[in-house]
N, C-alpha and C positions, 0 to 999 in steps of 0.2 A: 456137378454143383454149378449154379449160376453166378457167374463173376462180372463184376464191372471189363468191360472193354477197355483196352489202354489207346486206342485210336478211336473215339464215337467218331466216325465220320456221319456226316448229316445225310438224307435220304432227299434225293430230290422230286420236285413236282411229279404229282402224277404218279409215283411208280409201286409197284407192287410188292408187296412183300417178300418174295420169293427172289426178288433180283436184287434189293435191297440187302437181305441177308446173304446173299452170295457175294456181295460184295466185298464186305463185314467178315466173310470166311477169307476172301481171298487176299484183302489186304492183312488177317491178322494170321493167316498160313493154316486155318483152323478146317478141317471136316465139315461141310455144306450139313451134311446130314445132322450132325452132334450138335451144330449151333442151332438147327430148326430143331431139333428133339428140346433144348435146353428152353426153347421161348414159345412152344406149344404145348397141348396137352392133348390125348385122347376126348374122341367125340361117345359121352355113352360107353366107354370103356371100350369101345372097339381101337383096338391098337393099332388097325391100318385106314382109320380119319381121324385126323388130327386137327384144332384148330387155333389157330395165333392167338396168345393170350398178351394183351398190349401191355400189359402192368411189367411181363416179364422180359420184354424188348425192350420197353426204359428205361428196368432199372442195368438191363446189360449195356444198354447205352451211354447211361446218366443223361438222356435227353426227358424233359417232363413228355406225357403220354397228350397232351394235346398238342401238343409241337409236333408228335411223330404221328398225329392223325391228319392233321392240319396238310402235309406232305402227301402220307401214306390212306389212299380211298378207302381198305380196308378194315384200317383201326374208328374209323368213324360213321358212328352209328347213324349218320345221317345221311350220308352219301346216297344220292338219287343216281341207282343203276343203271335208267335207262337213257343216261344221256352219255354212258361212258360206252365204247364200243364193246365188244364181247370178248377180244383178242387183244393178248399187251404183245405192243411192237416196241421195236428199238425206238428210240426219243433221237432227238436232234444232237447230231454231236455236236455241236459247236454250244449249244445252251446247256449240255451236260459235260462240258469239259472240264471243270471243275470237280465233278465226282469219280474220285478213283475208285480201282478193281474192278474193272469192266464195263460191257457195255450195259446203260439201263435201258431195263425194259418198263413202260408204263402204259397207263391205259388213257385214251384221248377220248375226248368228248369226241361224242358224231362226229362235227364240225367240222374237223381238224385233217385236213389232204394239204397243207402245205403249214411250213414254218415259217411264218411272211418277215419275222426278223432276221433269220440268216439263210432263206432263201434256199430250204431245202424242201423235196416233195416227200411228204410221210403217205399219205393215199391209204387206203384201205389195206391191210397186210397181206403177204403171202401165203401159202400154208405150206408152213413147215421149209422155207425157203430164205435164203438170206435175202435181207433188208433193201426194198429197191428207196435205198436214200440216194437221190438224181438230184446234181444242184441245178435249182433252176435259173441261171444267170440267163440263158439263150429263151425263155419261155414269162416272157412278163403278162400273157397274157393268163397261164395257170396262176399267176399270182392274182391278177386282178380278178379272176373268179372265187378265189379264197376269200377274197374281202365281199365280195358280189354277194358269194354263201351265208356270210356271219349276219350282213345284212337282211337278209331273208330268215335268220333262226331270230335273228331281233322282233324281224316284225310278226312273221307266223308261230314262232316258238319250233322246239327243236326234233319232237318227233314229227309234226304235218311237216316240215322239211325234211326230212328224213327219210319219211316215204316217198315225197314228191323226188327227191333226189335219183334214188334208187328206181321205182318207177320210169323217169327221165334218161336213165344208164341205157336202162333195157328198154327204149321207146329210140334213143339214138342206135345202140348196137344191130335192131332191129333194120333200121333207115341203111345203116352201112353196109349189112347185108346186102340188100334189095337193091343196093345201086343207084344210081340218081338218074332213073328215066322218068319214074316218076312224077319228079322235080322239075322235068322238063330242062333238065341237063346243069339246074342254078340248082349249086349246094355247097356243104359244109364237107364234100367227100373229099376233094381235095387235099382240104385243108385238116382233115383226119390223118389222111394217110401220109402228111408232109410233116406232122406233128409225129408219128410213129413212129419216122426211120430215124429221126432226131433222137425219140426215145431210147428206140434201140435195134442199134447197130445193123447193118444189112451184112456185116462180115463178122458177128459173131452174134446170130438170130438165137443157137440156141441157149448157151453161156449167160446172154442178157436178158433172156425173155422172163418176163413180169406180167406177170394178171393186174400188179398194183399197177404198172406203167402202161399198161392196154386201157386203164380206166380213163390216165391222167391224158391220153389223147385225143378223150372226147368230154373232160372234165368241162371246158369253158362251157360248150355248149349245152350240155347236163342242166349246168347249175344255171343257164335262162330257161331252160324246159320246166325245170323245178317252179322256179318263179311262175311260173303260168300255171302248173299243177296245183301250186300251196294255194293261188290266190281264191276265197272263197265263193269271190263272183265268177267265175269260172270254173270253177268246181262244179256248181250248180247248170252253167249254161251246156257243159259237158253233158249233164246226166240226162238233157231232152232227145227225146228220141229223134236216131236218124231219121232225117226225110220227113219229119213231122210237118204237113202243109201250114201248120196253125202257127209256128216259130221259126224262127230262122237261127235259133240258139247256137244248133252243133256245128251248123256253117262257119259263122260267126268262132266259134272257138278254133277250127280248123283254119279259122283264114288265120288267127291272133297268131296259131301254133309255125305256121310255115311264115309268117313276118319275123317272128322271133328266132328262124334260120334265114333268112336274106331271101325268104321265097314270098313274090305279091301272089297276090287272086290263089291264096292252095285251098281247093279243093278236092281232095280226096274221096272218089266213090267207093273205094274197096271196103266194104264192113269186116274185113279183117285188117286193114293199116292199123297199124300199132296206135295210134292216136285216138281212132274208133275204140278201139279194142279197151284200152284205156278207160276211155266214156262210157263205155257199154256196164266193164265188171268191176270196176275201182272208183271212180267220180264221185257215186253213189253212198259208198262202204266207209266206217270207220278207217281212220289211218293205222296201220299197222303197227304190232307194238316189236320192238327190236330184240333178238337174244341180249342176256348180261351174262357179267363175268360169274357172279355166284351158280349160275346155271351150268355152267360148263364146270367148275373147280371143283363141287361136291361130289364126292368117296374118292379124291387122290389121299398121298398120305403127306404128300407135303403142300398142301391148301392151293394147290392149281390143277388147271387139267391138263391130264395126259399130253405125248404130241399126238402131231397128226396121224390121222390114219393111214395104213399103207395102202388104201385105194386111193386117198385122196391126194398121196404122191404121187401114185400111178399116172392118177389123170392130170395132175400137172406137168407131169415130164411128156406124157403124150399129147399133151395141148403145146408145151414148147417143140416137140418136132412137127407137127402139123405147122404151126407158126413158120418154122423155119424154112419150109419146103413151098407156101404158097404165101407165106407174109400177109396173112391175112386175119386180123383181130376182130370180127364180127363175132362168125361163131361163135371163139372163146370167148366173150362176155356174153353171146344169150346165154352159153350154157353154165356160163360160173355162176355162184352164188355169191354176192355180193355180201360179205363177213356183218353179220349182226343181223344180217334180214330174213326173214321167211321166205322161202322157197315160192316165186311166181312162175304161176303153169302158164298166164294167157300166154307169153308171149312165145311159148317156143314154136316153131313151125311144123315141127313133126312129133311123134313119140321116140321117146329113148328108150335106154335099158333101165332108166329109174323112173319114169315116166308114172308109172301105178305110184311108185312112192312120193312123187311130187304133186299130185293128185288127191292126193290123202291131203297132205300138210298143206294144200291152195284150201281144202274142203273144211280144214280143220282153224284155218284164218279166216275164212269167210264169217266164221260161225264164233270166233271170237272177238267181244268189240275189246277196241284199243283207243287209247286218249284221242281227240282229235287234233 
């Protein structure tokens, strides 16, 4: 039977229902399971999907059901999913300190790789990994790319940043590979790799290592590549053909793209440099549209999805000893997937063992348009 709560504790921003209620279990000593049974109902009569019914969380709360939508993205029916990432990560402790019984879990806008009021990095999550929450006191300049980001989702809106972002990830990780001969020996590798060991530890490579904290070392840079990707005049000066005698377009983009790394006159002949590569099968294309949470949560029995896979552990723990034995984070971001996006084929350098399957899903986003 469903009873009033003798603690409503309140649900904070962002967070999910499923962390909410565990919460709610654990400060009232109550069975996780019995309180989602009491505030859900069967989907269609099947007994194993079930789905939150908000009428029956308020009144176990005594909170009215707009208040706990207001908080909670999934009681409200208006909630636009694809500005929320696809995976709930832990939230800031310091801004949920105030909510007892545990840690919350909530879902963040794209946007959001750093907590710019108490200075914590949240980044893209792990899979199935504890939380790489890094205070950024030593790193002011991942702060000032957070605000650089929000600036860019103001002016282009949030999924053409989005893509440009992610795009930009895998157009930097690409660069770090390859070395800075290229470059003519003037780059940001340095300043990668001095960022890295800051992140994490050279005496405990494999205990600290993070796919989230592999990103956040080449974050600043990312989010000026981004800005050059979203902007629309260059979108466009991207998409002319290389070596076209009649323009000087993709020069002109290439030269913009190695200014916005501290590099003058780049020119790039390689038609496979990441940059090209770019211009070539993206410039052109709708912006991609990002997984959401409703996507991933449908046929669990408690309204989330499963964990992770056990390949997808696998390959994390075998990207942290690779990591550990040559310290070396390129790879691992061409080969990760960056959490909420579609799988990009251009950029890997060889074929894998998922290689046909990443192929399908590059073939199957080509062919899908997405907002721009």
């Amino acid at each position: 039977m469903l009873r009033r709560l003798p603690l409503p504790i309140p649900p904070a921003t962002g967070e999910t229902v499923k962390s909410y209620l565990q919460r709610l279990a654990t400060v009232h000593d109550v069975i996780y399971e019995e309180m989602w049974h009491w505030v859900s109902a069967p989907i269609n009569g099947n007994a194993k999907q079930r789905i939150i019914i908000g009428e029956r969380l308020a009144a176990a709360t005594g909170r009215p059901l707009d208040r706990l939508a207001e908080a909670l993205p999934e009681l409200d029916p208006d909630t636009n999913w694809l500005h929320l990432r696809d995976t709930p990560q832990p939230a800031c402790p310091r801004c949920t300190a105030r909510h007892p019984g545990g840690t919350v879990m909530r879902l963040f806008p794209l946007l959001a790789y750093a907590c710019h009021r108490h200075h914590y990095w949240l980044g893209p999550p792990d899979v199935g990994e504890s939380p790489a929450l890094r205070h950024l006191s030593d790193f002011p300049d991942l702060l000032s790319a957070q605000r650089r980001h929000g600036r860019l989702v103001r002016l282009y809106g949030p999924m053409t940043v989005f893509d440009a972002l992610v795009h930009a990830f895998k157009i930097c990780a690409v660069l770090w590979k390859n070395g800075p001969e290229e470059t003519y020996g003037h780059s940001r590798w340095w300043l990668w790799d001095q960022r890295l060991d800051q992140l994490i530890p050279k005496t405990d490579s494999v205990g600290a290592f993070s796919h989230s904290l592999c990103y956040a070392a080449i974050y600043p840079e990312a989010v000026t590549i981004a800005g050059l990707l979203a902007h629309p005049v260059w979108r466009v000066k991207a998409a002319c053909p290389l070596g076209d005698p009649d323009t000087d377009h993709r020069w002109e983009f290439t030269c913009e793209f190695g200014r916005r790394l501290g590099l003058e006159d780049y020119y790039p002949e390689d038609p496979k440099h990441p940059a090209h590569l770019w211009a070539d099968h993206h410039a052109p294309q709708p912006c991609m549209t990002p997984a959401t949470f409703p996507e991933h949560r449908v046929g669990s029995i408690d309204g989330v999805s499963p964990g992770p896979p056990v390949r997808a552990l696998r390959k994390h723990h075998q990207a942290a000893r690779y990591f550990a034995k040559k310290r070396y984070a390129a790879n691992t971001l061409i080969y990760h997937q960056h959490p909420g996006a579609p799988v990009i084929e251009t950029y890997y350098p060889q074929s894998g063992p998922y290689a046909r399957q990443r192929m399908r899903l590059a073939a199957e986003q080509r062919t899908t348009p997405g907002p721009g």
